[in-house]
C-alpha positions, 0 to 999 in steps of 0.5 A: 634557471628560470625565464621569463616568459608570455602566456599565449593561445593554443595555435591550433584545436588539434594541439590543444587536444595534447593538454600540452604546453605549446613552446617554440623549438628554439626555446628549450633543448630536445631532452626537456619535455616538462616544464614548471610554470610559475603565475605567482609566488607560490603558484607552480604549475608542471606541464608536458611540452609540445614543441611548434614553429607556430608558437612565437618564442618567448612564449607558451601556448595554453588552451582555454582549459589550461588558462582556467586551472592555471588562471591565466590570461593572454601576455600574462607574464610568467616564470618558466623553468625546465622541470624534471621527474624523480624517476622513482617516486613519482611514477603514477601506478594508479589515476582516478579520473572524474569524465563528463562530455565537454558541451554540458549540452550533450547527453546521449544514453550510448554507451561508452567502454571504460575498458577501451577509454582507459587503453585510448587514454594512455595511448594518447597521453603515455608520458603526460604531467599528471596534477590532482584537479588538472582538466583534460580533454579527451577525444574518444573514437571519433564520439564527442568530446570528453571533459576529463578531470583528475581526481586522485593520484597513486604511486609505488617507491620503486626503490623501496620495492627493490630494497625490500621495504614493504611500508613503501610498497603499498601506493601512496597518495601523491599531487602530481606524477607522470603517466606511463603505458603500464598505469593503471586508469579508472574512470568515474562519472562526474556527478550529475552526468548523462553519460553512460559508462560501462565495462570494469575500467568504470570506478565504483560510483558513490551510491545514494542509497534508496532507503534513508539511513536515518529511517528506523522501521520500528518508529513507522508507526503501521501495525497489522502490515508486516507482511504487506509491508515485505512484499512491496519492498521484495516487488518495488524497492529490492530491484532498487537497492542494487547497483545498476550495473547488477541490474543492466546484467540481469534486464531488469526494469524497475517497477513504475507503478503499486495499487494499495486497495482495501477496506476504509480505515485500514492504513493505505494512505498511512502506508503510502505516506510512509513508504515516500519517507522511507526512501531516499528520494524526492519529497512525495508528490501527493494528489488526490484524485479529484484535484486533477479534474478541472472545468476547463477543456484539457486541463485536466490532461495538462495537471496530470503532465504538470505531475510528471514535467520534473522527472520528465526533465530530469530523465532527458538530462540524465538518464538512468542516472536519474533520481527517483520520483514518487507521485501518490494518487489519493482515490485513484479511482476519481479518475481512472474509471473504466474508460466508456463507463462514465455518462455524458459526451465530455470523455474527461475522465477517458482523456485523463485515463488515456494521458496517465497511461501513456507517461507510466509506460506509453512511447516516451516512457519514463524510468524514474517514476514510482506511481503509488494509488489508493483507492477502496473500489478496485473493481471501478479502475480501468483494467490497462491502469493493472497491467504489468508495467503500469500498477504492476503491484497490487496490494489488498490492505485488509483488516489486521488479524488479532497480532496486528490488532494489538500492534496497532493498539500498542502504537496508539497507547505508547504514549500513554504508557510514557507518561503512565497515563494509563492503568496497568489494569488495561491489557492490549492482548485483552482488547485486541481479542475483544476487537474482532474485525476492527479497522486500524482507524477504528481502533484508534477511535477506541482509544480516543473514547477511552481517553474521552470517557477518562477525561469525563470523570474529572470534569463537574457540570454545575452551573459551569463546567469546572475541570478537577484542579488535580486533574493532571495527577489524577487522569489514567485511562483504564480498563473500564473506559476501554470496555465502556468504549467498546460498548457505546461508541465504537462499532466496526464497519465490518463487525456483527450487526449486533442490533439487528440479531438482538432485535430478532431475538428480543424473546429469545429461542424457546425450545418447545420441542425436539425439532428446535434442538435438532435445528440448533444441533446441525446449525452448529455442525454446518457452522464447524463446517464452514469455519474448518480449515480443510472445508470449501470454506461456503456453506449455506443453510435454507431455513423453511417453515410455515410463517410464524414459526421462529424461522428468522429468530433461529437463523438469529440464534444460529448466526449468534452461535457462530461467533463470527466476527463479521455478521451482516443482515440483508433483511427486504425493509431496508431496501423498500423501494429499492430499483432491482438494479439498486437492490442487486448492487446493495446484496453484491456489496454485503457479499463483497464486504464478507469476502474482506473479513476472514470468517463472515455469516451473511443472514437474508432473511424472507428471501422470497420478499427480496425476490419482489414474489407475489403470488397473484400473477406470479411475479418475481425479480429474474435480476435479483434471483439471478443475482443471488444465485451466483453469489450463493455459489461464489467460492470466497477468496483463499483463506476466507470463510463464509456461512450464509443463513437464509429463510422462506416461507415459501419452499415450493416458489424457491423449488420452481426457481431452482433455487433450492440446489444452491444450499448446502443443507436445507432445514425444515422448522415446523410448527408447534403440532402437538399439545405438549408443544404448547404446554411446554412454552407456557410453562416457560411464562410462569408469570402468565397461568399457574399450575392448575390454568395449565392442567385445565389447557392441556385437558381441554386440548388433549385429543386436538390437533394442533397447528400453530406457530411459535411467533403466533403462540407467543403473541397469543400469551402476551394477550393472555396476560392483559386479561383478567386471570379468572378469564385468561384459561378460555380466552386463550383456548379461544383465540387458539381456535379462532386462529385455526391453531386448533381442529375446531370439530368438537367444541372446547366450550 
């Protein structure tokens, strides 16, 4: 029978620990130790009682936690009747409880012992009234207090147990029961809580997963990174994916920090860009490199802790339990210059250098942090930034092979394929072999050409441009465009440089004898050599000769030969003028650049030039001779391959060097040295002397010697023939004598 009564304070903290109802003695027999309590129609409340003198009668002592979920308020009058368990169904097996501390304050990483909580928990509360979302408070050995609340409620009929039905046996989900010293207790973290739970007694967290379950690897949109892509998630991200209890087992620490570097153009900030979508994590902070610099003193420091204060906070307040923060750094290297490397006496750049190590991995290190860099200059970045713990993945982003070509290729015409904007005349797998050492910019580059030089067709420049009013229907891409494209718009940075071989090699080669075929015959070997798998991978070839005699154009001819697609020319006319220390770093970069393709040839030509040789003095460059030395003998990085051509016209200066000793083959290319050697370039001239001018040259010469250079000989013809015919025969025997090329002991008149 239900009894009036009044709501009234918990009389004591040490009773209020019970999460018991507190009656007076005389008020409910002995054998009553639940109650239900009624605050309104329909609002029932069961709870265990705690029996004290200290309660006056009439009424029940609540604590403050007990008021909030009963909503309840000091003298409220309420109903209360004495309450009582069906002994079989309302026996808990199993309770979930959600725990956090009580002072939302306090954080703290020790750990706490779900094992020993679940043992302390029933020992202290065996018997209690147990409701879904009743708050409990928990004091657990002596630490802080703990807010508990319930989360679910498991039971087995045992009657259905005895009688044998199985249906019954299974735990059934119930709103209220009781605790008994055989139930079993979980415990699970609220959300949002700092404390550290451990031991088997910890429920299964709900994890967010790392990688965002709507993200499709497919629609990424980055060709040519297959294998990149995979070891930066095997080195970054697979520690991530695993619960963290298999990471506490294991002592693992989460990479902090990836450094993407390459070539421009080649989709680091693409990747980095995509990598901060594919995790499910907080939106990307995205920096470039100059924007943290600032005029005023110290706040260049104080941007880079302004970029860190959030997962700082976060990481005091929860911990591991913290999410996960992403600070990409566009051209890092702005701002991690080698630390004493930059002039002046401001130190910023050291400072700034100084602050960003200290929050990746310094003493108040941070757990939640991924710093991913890009930048094009590894070489300039401080070394500490590299260590492990701190940009501990170092990815080289380099140019795609033929596969990852057409991959970019096929993501940059889909949607011209889509919409059947483009002829099926055009062949991807075609253009990717066609686009040797192209970046992925650049290939996206050639697509837009191609699409430009297709739009140009249908627009007709009168007097005012008009668009072809049928211009929708009509436009499509073909295979034209893209070749017409490869031709005249788009060259690659690290490509051959087409110009230059062509300009050596405006008059071709002219075989005029065996020497030019046995030169040619073994630059084709040395450059089977250098592309052989099982090779070094660096051969380098001297080419020397008297001047004049075709050096440079059979380094040309043999650079062009080998079909490589990275060829750069380190010619002395584009460095006039150059510092030797300017000159040094321009021949390092050429180097460089060829160590970034996988087959390159690399061309000096008139090596002694670049050398600053002089033979009045003798005066040469030590820096660049020294320079060159090394990196003629460097080994190019794994898998690469490298031919370099050089030329001289001064063997004995490189001998006196010691320079000769750094090739793997030196060739000699002559001088055309006997009269049949002429004979045969003037008769690849057809257009300048007939049949019977020949026979009257090789009569009049036959019995010299000879000694003249092919460039010499062939600049002797073009003279020839801006002469009078009849006159051409003897002027041309003249200027050879004139020129020394013919011993002039007997006259040829």
């Amino acid at each position: 029978m239900a009894v009036m009564m009044k709501a009234s304070k918990c009389p004591t903290d040490e009773l209020s620990l019970k999460n018991r109802a507190i009656v007076n003695k005389n008020d409910f027999p002995e054998d009553i130790k639940y109650i239900d309590v009624s605050t309104a129609p329909g609002s029932h409340y069961i709870f265990s009682i705690e029996r004290s003198l200290e309660v006056p009668n009439y009424c029940v002592g609540f604590s403050l936690l007990q008021r909030k979920w009963a909503t309840l308020s000091i003298n409220q009058d309420i109903s209360v009747k004495p309450f009582h368990f069906d002994r079989s169904s309302e026996v808990v097996c199993n309770v979930c409880i959600e725990v956090d501390f009580l002072q939302k304050k306090t954080t703290t990483l020790e750990p706490y012992d779900s094992d020993q909580m679940a043992k302390d928990f029933v020992l202290q509360f065996s018997g209690l009234a147990l409701t879904v979302g009743q708050p409990l408070v928990f004091s657990f050995q002596d630490k802080k207090l703990l807010g508990l609340s319930i989360k679910s409620l498991e039971s087995i009929d045992a009657s259905a147990s005895v009688q044998g039905d199985k249906s019954k046996v299974e735990p059934r989900r119930i709103n209220f029961g009781r605790l008994l010293g055989n139930t079993s207790v979980t415990f699970e973290k609220a959300e949002n809580s700092s404390l550290n739970l451990v031991g088997k007694a910890k429920g299964k967290i709900v994890r967010q997963s790392i990688i965002n379950p709507d993200w499709d690897f497919g629609k990424m949109g980055i060709g040519g990174l297959d294998n990149e892509f995979n070891a930066i998630f095997r080195r970054a991200f697979a520690s991530r994916v695993f619960p963290p209890e298999i990471v506490e087992q294991l002592g693992c620490k989460h990479v902090k920090g990836i450094l993407l570097y390459g070539p421009p153009g080649t989709g680091k900030t693409l990747m980095a860009r995509q990598i901060g979508n594919m995790l499910n994590a907080r939106e990307p902070k995205i920096v470039n490199g100059p924007q943290i610099l600032d005029k005023y003193v110290g706040e260049s420091e104080a941007n880079i802790r302004r970029l860190f204060a959030e997962a700082e906070e976060e990481e005091k307040r929860l911990g591991p339990n913290s999410g996960l923060h992403i600070i990409i750094f566009d051209e890092i290297d702005a701002i991690c210059k080698a630390r004493g490397s930059v002039g002046g006496n401001s130190g910023v750049h050291d400072t700034v250098v100084n602050q960003l190590l200290a929050k990746i991995d310094g003493v108040e290190q941070l757990n939640n942090i991924l710093v991913i860099g890009m930048t094009n200059r590894r070489d300039m970045i401080d070394e500490a930034l590299l260590r492990p713990g701190r940009l501990e993945v170092q990815m080289e982003i380099s140019l795609p092979n033929e596969s990852g070509r057409f991959q970019i290729l096929n993501i940059h015409t889909r949607r011209m394929k889509e919409f059947k904007k483009i002829n099926p005349d055009v062949d991807n797998k075609e253009l990717a072999t066609l686009t040797k050492n192209f970046s992925g910019a650049e290939l996206e580059g050639l697509v837009r050409a191609a699409q430009s030089t297709a739009m140009n067709r249908l627009i007709k420049a009168a007097s005012k441009v008009e668009v072809d009013p049928e211009a929708m229907e009509k436009l499509m891409v073909n295979r034209g465009d893209f070749l017409h494209a490869l031709e005249n718009d788009i060259k690659p940075a690290f490509g051959t440089a087409q110009e230059a071989l062509e300009n050596y090699l405006i008059r071709g080669i002219v075989n005029w004898g065996l020497p030019v075929a046995h030169i040619l015959e073994d630059g084709a070997l040395y450059t089977q050599q250098a592309r052989a798998s099982e090779g070094s991978g660096l051969v380098s070839i001297l080419l020397e000769g008297p001047p004049n005699s075709g050096k440079t154009a059979l380094a040309a001819k043999l650079a062009k030969m080998s079909d490589f697609p990275f060829v750069k020319v380190c010619s002395p006319d584009e460095m006039v003028g150059f510092s030797e220390n300017a000159k040094c770093l321009q021949i390092r970069k050429y180097f460089d650049d060829a160590y970034r393709s996988t087959l390159s040839c690399i061309l000096v030509d008139n090596i002694e030039r670049l050398l600053d040789y002089g033979p009045i003095g003798p005066r040469y460059s030590n820096l660049t001779l020294q320079a060159l030395l090394v990196l003629l003998k460097k080994q190019p990085p794994r898998g690469k391959k490298l031919l370099i051509l050089c030329t001289t016209s001064r063997r004995q200066v490189l001998e006196d060097m010691e320079m000769l000793s750094a090739f793997t083959a030196v060739l000699h290319v002559p001088n055309l040295s006997q009269p049949e050697h002429i004979l045969s370039v003037l008769e690849q001239e057809p257009d300048v002397f007939t049949k019977q001018d020949l026979a009257t040259i090789y009569k009049r010469m036959k019995g010299y010697k000879v000694f003249v250079g092919i460039k010499k000989l062939l600049d002797l013809i073009d003279l020839s023939r801006q002469t009078d015919p009849s006159q051409r025969v003897l002027k041309f025997l003249s200027k050879l004598e004139e020129e020394g090329a013919l011993d002039a002991g007997t006259s040829i008149h």
